[in-house]
PALUMVO-877586 format. One line per 3 residues: number of its first residue (from 1); their letters; for each residue y negated, z negated, x of N, C-alpha, C. Coordinates in steps of 0.001 Angstrom, whole numbers, m for minus. Example, Ala and Ser with C-alpha at 12.3 -4.5 7.8 and 13.67 -1.06 7.14 Angstrom:
<sites>
1	AS	5690 m7800 13190 4500 m7800 12300 3300 m7800 13200; 2250 m7080 12850 1060 m7140 13670 m30 m7870 12900
</sites>
This chain:
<sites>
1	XXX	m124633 m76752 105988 m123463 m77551 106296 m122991 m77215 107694; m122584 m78488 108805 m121956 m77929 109968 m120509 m77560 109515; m120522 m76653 110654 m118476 m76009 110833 m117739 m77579 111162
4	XXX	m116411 m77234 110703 m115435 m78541 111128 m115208 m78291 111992; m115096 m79244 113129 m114618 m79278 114547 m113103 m78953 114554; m112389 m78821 115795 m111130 m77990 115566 m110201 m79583 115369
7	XXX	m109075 m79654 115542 m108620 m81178 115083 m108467 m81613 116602; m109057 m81515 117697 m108933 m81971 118929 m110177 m82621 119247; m110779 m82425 118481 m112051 m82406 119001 m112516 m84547 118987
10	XXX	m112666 m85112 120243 m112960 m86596 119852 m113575 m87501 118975; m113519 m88492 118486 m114339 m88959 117485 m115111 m89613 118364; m116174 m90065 117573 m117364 m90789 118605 m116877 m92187 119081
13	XXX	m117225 m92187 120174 m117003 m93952 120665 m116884 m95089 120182; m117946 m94535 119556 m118514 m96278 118324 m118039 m95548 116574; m117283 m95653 116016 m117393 m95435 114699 m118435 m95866 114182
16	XXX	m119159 m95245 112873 m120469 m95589 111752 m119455 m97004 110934; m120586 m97493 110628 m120491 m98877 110055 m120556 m98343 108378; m120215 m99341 107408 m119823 m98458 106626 m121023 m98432 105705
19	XXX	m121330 m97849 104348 m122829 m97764 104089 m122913 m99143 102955; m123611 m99607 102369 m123604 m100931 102377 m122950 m100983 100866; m122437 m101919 100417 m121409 m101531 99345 m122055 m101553 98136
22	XXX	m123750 m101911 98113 m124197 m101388 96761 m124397 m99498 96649; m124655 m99295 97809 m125141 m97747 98275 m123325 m96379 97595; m122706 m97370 97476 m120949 m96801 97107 m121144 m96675 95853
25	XXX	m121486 m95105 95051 m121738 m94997 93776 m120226 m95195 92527; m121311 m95889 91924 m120166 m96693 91019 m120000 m95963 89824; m119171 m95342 89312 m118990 m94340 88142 m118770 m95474 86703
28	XXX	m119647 m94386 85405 m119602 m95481 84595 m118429 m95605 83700; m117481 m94559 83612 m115634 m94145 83495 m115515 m94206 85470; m114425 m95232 85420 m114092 m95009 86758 m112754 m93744 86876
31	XXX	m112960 m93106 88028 m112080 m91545 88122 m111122 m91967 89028; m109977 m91962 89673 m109105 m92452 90695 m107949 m90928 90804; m108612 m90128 90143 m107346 m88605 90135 m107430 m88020 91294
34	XXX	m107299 m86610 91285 m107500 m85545 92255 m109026 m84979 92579; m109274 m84802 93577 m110580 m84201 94460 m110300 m83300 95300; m110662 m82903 96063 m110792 m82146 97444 m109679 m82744 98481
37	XXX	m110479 m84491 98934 m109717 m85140 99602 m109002 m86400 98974; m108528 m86118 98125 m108065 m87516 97275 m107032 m86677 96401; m105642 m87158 96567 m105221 m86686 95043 m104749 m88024 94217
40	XXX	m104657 m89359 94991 m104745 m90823 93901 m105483 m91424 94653; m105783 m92455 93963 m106227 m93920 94251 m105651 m94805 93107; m104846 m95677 94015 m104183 m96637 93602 m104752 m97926 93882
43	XXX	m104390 m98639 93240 m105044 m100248 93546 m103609 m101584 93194; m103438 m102604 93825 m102477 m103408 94341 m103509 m104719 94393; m102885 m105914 92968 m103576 m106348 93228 m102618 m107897 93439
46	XXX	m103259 m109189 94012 m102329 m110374 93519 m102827 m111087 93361; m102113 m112413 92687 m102832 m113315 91612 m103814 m114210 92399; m103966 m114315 93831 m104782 m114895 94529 m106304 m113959 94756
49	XXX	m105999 m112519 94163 m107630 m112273 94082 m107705 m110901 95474; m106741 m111079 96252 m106574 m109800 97058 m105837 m108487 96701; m106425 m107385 97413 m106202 m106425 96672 m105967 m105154 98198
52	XXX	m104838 m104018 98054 m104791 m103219 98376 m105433 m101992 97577; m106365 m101025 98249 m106388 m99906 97962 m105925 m98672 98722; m105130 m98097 97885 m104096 m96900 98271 m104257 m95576 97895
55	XXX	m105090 m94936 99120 m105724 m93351 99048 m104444 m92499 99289; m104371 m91520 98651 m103538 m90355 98862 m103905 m89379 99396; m104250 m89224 100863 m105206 m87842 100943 m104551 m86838 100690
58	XXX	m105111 m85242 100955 m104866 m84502 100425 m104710 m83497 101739; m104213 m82752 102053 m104022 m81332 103430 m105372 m81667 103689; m106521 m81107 102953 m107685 m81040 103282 m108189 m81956 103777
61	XXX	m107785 m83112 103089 m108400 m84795 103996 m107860 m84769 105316; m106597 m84374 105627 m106060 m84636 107049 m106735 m83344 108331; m106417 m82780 107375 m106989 m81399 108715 m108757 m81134 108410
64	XXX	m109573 m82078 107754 m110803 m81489 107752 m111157 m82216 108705; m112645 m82206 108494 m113900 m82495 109518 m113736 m84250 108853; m113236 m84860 109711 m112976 m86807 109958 m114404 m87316 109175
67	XXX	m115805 m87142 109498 m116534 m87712 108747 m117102 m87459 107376; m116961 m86271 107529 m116986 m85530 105787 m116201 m85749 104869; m114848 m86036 105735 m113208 m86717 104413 m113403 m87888 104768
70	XXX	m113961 m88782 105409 m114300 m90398 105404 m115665 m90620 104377; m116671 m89911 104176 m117573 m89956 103302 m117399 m89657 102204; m116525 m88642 101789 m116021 m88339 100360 m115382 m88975 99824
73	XXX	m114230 m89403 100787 m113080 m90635 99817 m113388 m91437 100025; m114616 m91947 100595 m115365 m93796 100420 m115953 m93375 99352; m116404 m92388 98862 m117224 m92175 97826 m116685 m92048 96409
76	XXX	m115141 m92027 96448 m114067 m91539 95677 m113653 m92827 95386; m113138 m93274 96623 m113032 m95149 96059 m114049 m95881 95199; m115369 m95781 95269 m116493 m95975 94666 m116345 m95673 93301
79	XXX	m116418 m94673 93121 m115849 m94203 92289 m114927 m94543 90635; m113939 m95173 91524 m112552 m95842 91323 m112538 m97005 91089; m112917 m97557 92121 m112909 m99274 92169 m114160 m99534 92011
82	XXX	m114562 m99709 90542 m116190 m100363 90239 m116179 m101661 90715; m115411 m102659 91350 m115398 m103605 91594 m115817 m103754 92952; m115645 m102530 93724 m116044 m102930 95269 m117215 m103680 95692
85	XXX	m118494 m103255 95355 m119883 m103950 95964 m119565 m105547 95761; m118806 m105918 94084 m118511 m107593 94324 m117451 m108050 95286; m117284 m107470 96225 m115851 m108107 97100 m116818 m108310 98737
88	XXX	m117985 m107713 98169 m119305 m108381 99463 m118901 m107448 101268; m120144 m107363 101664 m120050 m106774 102902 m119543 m106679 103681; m118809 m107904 104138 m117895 m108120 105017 m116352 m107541 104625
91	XXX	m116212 m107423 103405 m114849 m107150 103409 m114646 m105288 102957; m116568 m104988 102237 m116599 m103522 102199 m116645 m103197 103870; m117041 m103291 104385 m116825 m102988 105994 m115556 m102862 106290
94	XXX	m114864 m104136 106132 m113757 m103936 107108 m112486 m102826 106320; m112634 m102504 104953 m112466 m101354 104050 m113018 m99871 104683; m113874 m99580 104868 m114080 m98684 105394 m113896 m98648 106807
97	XXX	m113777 m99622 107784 m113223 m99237 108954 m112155 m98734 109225; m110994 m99431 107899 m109888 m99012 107799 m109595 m97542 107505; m110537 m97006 106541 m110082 m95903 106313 m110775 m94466 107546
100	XXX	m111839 m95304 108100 m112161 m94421 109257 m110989 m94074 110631; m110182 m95403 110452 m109068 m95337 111239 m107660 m94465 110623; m108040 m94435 109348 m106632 m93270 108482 m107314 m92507 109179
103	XXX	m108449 m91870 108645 m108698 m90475 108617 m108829 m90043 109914; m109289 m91043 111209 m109134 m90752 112549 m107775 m90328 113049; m106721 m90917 112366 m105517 m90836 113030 m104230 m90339 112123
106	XXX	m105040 m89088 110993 m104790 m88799 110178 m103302 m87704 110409; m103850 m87312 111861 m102069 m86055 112082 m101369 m86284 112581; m101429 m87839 113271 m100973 m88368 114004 m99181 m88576 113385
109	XXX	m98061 m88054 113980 m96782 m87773 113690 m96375 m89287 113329; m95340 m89474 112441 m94609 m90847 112309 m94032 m91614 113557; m93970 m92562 113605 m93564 m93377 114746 m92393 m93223 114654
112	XXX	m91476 m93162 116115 m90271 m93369 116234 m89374 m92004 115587; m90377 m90401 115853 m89899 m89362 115306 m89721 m89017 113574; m89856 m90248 113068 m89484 m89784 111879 m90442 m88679 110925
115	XXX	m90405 m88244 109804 m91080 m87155 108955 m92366 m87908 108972; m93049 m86759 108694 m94377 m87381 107848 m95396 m87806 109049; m96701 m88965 108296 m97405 m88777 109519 m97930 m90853 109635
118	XXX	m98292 m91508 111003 m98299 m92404 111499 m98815 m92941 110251; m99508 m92761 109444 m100744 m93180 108708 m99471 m93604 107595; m98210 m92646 106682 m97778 m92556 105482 m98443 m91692 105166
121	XXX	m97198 m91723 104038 m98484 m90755 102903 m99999 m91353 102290; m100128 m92664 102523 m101514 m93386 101542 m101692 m93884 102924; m103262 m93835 102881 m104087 m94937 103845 m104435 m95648 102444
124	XXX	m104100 m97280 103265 m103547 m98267 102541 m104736 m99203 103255; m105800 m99724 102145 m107227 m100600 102601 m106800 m102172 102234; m107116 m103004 103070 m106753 m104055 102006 m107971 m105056 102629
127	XXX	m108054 m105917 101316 m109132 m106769 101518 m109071 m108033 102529; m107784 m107995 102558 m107383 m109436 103638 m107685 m109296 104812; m107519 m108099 105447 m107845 m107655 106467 m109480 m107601 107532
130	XXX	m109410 m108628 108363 m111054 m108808 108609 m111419 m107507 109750; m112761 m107657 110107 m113171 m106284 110588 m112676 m106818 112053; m112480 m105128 112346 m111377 m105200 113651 m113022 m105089 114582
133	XXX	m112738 m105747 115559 m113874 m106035 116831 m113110 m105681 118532; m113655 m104679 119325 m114872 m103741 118042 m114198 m102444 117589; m115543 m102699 116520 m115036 m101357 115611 m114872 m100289 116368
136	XXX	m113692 m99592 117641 m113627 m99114 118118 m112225 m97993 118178; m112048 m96677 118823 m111014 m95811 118287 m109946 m96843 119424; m109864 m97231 120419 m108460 m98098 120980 m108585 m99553 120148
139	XXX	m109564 m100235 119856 m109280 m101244 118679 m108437 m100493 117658; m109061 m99524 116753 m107632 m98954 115961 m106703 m98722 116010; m106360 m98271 117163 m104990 m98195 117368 m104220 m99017 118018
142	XXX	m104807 m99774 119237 m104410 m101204 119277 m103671 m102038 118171; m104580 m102262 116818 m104092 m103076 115538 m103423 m102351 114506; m103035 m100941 114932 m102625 m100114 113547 m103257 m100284 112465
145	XXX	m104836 m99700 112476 m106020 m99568 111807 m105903 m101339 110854; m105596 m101899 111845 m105750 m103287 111476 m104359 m103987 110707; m103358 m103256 110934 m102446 m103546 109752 m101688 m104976 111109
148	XXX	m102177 m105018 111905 m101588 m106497 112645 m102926 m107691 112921; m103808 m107452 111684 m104410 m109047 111829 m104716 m109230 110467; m105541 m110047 110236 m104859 m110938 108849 m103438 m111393 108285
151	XXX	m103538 m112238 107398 m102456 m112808 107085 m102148 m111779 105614; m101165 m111406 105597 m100428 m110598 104150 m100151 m111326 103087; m100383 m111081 101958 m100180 m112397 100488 m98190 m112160 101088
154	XXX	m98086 m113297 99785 m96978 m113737 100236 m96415 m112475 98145; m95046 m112202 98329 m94561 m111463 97651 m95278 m110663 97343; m94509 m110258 95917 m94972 m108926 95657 m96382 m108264 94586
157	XXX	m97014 m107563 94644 m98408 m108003 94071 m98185 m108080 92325; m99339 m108917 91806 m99120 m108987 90636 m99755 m107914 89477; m100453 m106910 90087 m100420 m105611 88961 m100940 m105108 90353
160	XXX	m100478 m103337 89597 m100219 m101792 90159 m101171 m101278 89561; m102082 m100458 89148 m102935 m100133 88794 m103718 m98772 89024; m103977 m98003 88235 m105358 m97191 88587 m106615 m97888 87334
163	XXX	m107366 m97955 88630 m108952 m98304 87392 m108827 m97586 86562; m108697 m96211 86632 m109190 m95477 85267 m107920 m94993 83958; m107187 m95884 84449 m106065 m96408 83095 m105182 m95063 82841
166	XXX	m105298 m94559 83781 m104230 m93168 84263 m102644 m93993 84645; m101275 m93869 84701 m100880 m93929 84720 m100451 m93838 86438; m100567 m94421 87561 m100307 m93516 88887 m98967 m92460 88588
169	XXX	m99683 m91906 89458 m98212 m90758 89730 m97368 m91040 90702; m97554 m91479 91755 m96895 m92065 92844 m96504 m93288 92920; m95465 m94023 93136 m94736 m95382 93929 m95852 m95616 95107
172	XXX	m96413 m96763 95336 m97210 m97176 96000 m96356 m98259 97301; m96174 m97458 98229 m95480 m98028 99486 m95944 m99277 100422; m97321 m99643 100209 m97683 m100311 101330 m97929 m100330 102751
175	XXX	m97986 m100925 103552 m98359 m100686 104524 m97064 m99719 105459; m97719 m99905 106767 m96996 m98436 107243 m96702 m98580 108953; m95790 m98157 109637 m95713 m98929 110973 m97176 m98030 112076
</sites>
């Protein structure tokens, strides 16, 4: 295993594309609890068929090594959401770009001084959201890991959810400035 880089250390130019959404192992009880880098996964869904997914990372997700906590909790979502590979490539992509942009900009302090960190507490994936071009670290932050393109459903979603019929533990906030 390599050492984690220190948290200064740059991410690569080009972010990895994400691995193809049959390759996202699909559990046959889906799990959405605590891991390493995960302590929920939440899911947000509305009656038009779009859906937020809402990671909780964990200390370890924020201060580890960026591609090792981007590979684990894509793998954790997998996991979770047996439904992903049917929501098709284009929108597993622009899902994982998103969360390459949490976990990139994971210590990054709240905007405008406040507690906590730029991201929230949940990096918040959503399917509406098309892939940011290019998949690049000033494209991310340019769009606030995309949270300023696509269009947002209109009210409030029509079920809260964990796949694996756990109860969440957390209020699920949404997106984040």
């Amino acid at each position: 295993a390599r050492p984690a880089p220190a948290a200064t250390t740059p991410a690569p130019a080009t972010p990895a594309a994400a691995p193809p959404a049959a390759a996202v192992p699909a559990a046959a009880t889906p799990y959405c609890g605590s891991s390493r880098y995960v302590e929920e996964i939440v899911v947000e869904q509305w009656t038009d068929g779009r859906l937020r997914i809402s990671v909780r990372p964990t200390p370890a997700a924020r201060h580890g090594d960026r591609d090792e906590a981007t590979d684990a909790i894509w793998t954790a979502i997998g996991g979770c959401v047996s439904t992903l590979p049917a929501l098709g490539r284009d929108v597993t992509d622009s899902l994982h770009a998103q969360l390459s942009c949490h976990q990139y900009l994971a210590l990054v302090p709240a905007l405008g001084g406040g507690p906590g960190y730029a991201t929230g507490d949940t990096y918040d994936l959503e399917s509406w959201r098309p892939m940011m071009r290019p998949n690049s670290v000033s494209t991310w932050i340019s769009t606030r890991c995309a949270n300023t393109l696509g269009t947002d459903p209109t009210g409030p979603p029509a079920r809260v959810w964990r796949p694996d019929g756990v109860r969440p533990r957390h209020t699920v906030a949404g997106e984040h400035a």
